[in-house]
N, C-alpha and C positions, 0 to 999 in steps of 0.2 A: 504494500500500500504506500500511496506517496503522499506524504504532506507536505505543506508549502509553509516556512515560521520566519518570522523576522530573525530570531534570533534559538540556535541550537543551545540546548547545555547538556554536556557529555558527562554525567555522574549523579548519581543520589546520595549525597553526602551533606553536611553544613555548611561546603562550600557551592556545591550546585542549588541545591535549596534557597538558599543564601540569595547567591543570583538570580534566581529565577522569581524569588518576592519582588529585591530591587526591579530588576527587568519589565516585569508584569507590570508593576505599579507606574513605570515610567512610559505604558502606554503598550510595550512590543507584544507583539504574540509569538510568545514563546512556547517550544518542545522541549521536554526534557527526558532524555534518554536517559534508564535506570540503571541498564544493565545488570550483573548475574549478582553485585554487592548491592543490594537496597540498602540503601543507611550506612554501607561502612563500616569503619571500623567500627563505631560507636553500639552496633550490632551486638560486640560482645562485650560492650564496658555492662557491668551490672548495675551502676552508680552514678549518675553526672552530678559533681557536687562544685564546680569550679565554674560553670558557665554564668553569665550575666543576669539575672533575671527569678533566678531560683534555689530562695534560700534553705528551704528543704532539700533540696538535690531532684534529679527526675532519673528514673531508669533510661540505657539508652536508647533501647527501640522504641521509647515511645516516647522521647524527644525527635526522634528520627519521625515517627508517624504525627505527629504535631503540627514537624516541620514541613512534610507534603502537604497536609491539611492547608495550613497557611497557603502556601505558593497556589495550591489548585482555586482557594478564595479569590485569586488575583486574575485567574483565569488561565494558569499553566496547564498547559494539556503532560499530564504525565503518561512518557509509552515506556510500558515495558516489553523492554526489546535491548539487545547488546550493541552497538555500533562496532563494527570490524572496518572499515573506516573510512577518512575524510577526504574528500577530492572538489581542486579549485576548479571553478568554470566560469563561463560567461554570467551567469546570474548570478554569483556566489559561491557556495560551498555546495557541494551533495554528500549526502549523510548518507554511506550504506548500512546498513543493518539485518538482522536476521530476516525481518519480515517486514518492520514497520520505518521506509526510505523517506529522507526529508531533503525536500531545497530549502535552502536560508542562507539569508544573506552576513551574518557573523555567527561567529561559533565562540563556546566558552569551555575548554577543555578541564573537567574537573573530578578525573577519576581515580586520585585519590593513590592511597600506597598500601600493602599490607604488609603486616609485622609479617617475619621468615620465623616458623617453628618447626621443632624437633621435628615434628613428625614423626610421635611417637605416638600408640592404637588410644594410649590411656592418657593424653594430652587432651585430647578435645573433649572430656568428660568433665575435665575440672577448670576449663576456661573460666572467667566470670567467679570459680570457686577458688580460688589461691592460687592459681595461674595466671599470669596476665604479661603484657608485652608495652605496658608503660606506666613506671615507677614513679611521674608524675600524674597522671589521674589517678593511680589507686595506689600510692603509697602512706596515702593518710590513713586508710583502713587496716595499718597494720600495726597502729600505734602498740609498743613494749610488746611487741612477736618478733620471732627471729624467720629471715627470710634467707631464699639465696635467689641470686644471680648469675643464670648462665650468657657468659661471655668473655673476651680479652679485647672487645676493642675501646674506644673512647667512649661510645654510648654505655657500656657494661660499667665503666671506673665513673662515667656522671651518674649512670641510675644507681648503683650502689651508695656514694655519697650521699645523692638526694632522701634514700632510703633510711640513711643512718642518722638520719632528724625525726625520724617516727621508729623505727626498729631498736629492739632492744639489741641486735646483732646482725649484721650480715655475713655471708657466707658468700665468693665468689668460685664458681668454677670455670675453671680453665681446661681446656680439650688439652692441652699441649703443655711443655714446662715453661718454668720462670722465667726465662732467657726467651721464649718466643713468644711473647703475651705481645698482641698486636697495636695497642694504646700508644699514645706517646709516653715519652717518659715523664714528663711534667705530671700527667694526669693517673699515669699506675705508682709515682713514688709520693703522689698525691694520697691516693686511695690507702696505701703499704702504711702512710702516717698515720689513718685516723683508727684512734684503738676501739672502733665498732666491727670495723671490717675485717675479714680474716681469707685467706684465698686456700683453694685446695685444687693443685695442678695434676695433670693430664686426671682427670677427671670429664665423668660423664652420667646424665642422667637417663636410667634405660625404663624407670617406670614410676609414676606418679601413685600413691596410693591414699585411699582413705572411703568414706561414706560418700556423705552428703557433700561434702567440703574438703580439701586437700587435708592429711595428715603426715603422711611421708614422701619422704623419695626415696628409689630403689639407686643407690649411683655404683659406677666401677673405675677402679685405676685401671686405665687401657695401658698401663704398661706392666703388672704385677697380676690382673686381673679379677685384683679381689673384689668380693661385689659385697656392700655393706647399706644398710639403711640410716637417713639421716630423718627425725622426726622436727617436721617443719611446717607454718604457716603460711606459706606464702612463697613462689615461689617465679621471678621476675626474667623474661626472657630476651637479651639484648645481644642477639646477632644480627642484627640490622632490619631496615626496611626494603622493599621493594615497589616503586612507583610503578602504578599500572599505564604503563605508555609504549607498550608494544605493539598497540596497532598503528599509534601518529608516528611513529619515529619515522617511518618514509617523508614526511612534510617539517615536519619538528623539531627543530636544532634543540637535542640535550646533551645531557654533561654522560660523565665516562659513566656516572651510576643509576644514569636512565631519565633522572629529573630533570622535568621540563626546563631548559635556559631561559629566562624571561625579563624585561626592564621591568619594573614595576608587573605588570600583569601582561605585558604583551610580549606575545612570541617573535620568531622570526618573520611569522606571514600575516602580512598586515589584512586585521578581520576577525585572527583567532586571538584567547585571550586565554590563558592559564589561571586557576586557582584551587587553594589549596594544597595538600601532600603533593600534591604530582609536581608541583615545585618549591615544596618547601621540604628541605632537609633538616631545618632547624629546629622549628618548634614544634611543629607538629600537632597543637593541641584544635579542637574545633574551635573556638572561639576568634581564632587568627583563621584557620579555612573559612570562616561565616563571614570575617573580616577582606580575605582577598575576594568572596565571592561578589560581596557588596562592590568591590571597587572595580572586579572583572564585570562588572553590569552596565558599570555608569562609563566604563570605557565602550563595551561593546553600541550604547546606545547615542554615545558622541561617534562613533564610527557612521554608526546606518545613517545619522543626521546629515554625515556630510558625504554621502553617498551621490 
């Protein structure tokens, strides 16, 4: 099916949502493609207690379902449908997709990154339950509990610190020994300093266990092979992210780690407009994705003006 929109937004996140309130309200008729993440990360945060607006906190999914509520008020046509991808033409952009193809005349690329995990059978059981992939949304709920962290690179030696302002202990595992922890040094003889943190090398986690709620980890020295249980709260996963930009990267100047390259909000092709994870490596949090969405809107609607 074809639709014809002033303006695409490629993601259901805080930051396409985001844009697509802005956008709507500033007159466009906007499509917003879902894709196979509705909501994002925030899917599996169990808690939003950090966002603007709500001092109780809101679960995520249903800050996420809120936030389509809103936008479709404004008149967003939400499709769900995956876009596999973007192509310049004469009228604009052509949106491919599985089934549901759009012309429009500016695009807003905003699908976001997911955490990289173990991918171990008994990880996804306890997501939301003592597992989690960022020590800033949910390291407050671990106030005087001891957690670990698996990682060695610079994200593993920040969330461990940030952690060690609410944990009564962190625990950091390393796949590898002490001489190849991937941090810089500032930030691993950083972490080595503070007497919260404690590291356990070539080390690895092969099985989460507990009920309702994490209570242990199964872990093994991959070099001795002994396998031992560590009983724990919480348990904070920081081998990196992954921007989902695998379909744009044919039109989409990014960097070596996938993230969209952008000035402010705009990419290399004048029309398309980034926000959110898919170019932000840094903070990450939604409140700044809901922030670049708003700003990716009022650029995309200064574009079609002067069209």
């Amino acid at each position: 099916m074809q639709n014809e929109f002033d303006l695409a937004i490629i993601g259901a996140g805080p930051a396409g949502y985001s844009a697509a309130i802005y956008a709507s309200r500033a007159g466009l008729k906007v499509g917003l493609w879902t894709g196979m993440e509705i909501g994002g990360q925030l899917m599996t945060t169990n808690e939003v207690e950090n966002f603007l607006g709500f001092p109780e906190g809101i679960l995520g999914p249903e800050f996420m379902e809120r936030s389509k509520k809103q936008a479709e008020r404004f008149g967003t046509k939400i499709i769900m449908d995956t876009v596999i991808s973007v192509e310049k033409n004469d009228k604009g952009f052509k949106i491919n997709a599985n089934r549901e193809y759009g012309q429009v005349k500016s695009v807003i690329l905003a699908t976001g990154a997911h955490a990289k995990w173990l991918n171990i059978e008994s990880e996804e059981k306890f997501k939301g339950r003592g597992v989690s992939a960022c020590a800033t949304c949910d390291g407050f709920f671990f106030k005087n509990k001891k957690v670990v962290v698996v990682g060695a690179g610079d994200v593993a030696m920040e969330d461990a610190q940030t952690l060690s302002n609410y944990a009564s202990s962190v625990t950091v595992l390393v796949r590898k020994s002490s001489d190849k922890v991937r941090a810089s040094q500032a930030m691993y003889q950083r972490a080595l300093k503070n007497p919260k943190i404690n590291f356990l090398y070539n080390t690895e986690v092969i099985e989460f266990l507990g009920n309702d709620k994490l209570e242990k980890i199964k872990i093994i020295n991959n070099q001795t092979q002994e396998v031992s249980e560590i009983e724990i709260e919480g348990v904070f996963i920081a081998i990196g992210h992954q921007p989902n930009t695998e379909n744009f990267k044919k039109i989409i100047d990014c960097d070596d780690d996938g993230y969209i390259i952008t000035d402010g909000v705009k990419t290399n092709i004048s029309g398309i407009f980034a926000a959110g994870d898919v170019m932000d490596k840094i903070y990450r949090q939604a409140i700044t994705s809901a922030g670049t969405g708003c700003m990716a809107a009022l650029e995309a609607k200064n574009y079609i003006d002067n069209l």
